[in-house]
N, C-alpha and C positions, 0 to 999 in steps of 0.2 A: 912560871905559869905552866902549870900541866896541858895536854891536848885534848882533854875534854872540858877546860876551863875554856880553851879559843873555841873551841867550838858551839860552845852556847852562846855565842853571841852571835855567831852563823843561823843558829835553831833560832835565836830570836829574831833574827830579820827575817827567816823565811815565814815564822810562823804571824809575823806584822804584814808580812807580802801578800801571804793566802788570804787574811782574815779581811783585808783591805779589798782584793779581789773578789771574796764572797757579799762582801757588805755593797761594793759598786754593782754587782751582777744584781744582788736584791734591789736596790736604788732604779738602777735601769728598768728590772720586769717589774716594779712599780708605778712608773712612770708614763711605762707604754700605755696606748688608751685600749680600749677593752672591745678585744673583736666579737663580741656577740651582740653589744649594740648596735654594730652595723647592719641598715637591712637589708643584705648582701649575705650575711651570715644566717642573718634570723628574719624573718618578714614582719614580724609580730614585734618583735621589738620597739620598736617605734611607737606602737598603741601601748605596750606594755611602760612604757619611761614614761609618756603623756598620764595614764592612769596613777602611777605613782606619783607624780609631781602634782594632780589635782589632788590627792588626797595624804601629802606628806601632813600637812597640819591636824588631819585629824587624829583623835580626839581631842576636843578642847574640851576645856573646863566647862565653856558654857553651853554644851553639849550633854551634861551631867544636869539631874535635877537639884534642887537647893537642899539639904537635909533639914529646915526648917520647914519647908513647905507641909500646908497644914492637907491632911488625909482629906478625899473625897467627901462632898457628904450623902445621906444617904440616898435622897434625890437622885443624883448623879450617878449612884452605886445602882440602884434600879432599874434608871435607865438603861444601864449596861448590861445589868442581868437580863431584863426583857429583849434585847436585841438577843443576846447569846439562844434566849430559847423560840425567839422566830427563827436564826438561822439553823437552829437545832430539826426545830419542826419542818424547815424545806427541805432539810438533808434527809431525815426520816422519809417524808414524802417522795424523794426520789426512787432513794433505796428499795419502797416501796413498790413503784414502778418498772423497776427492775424485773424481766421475767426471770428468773431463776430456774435454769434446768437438772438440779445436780434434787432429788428428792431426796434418797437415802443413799448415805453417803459410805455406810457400809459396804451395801453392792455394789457400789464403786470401786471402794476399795479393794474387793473381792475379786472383781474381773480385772483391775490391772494386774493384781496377783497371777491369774489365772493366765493373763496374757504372758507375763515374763515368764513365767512356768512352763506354756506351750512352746517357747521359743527356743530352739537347740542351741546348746553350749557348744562354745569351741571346744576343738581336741587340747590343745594348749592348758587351757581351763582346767580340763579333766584329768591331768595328769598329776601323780604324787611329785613330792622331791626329790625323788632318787631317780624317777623319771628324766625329770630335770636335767638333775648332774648328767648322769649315761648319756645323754644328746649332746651337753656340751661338753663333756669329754670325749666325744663320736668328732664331732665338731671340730675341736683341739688337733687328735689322730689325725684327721684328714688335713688341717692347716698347715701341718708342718714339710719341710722341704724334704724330696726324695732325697734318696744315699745317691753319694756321688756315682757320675760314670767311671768304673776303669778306665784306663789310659794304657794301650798296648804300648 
């Protein structure tokens, strides 16, 4: 038997050893229980696991309407319509009520204009890109370390 024949059998236990030791580390940090449920970690928690657990079952089926179920009739459909156009008509009526300062919206628009317009630009602002670079290449120049001292 050659010495790379004995030796795979060496590579084979170590590599059963590692996989054995990967597989028990995952086993383990699955097992542990989960520090954000504690509410020590999280405060909410607690309300948050409650809210879950009251509503794991939904949706159920009988939560769903029947797809036999026969359409409205028009009675019914009427009904509906006529609420939709009272609450239509108190929403109108509100709205209504509403003073409203803004008349032409134009000149509004016009004087916010005028307002950002009067207001001075930075220098920053106003400068090209070549501006730019020259500063932070000024910048650069100044950052870097003085020439050593001589040494008598």
């Amino acid at each position: 038997m050659t010495v790379p024949e004995m030796n795979a059998q060496r590579t084979k236990k170590w590599t059963v050893a590692g996989l054995g030791t990967v597989l028990a580390a995952g086993a383990v940090g699955c097992a542990t229980p989960d520090p954000v449920a504690d509410s020590t970690v999280a405060p909410l928690s607690p309300r948050i696991v409650s809210l879950i657990d009251e509503n794991r079952r939904y949706p159920e089926w009988r939560n769903f309407p029947r797809q036999g179920a026969a359409a409205p009739d028009a009675a019914a459909v009427s009904v509906q319509v006529a609420a939709l156009d009272s609450a239509s008509a108190a929403t109108a009526a509100d709205v209504a009520a509403i003073d409203w300062t803004l008349d032409d919206p134009e000149r509004f628009a016009r004087r916010i204009a005028e307002d950002i317009a009067a207001r001075p630009l930075a220098s920053a602002t106003l400068r090209t890109r070549q501006e730019v670079e020259a500063f932070a290449q000024d910048l650069r120049d100044r950052g870097r370390a003085p020439p050593p001292v001589p040494r008598r």
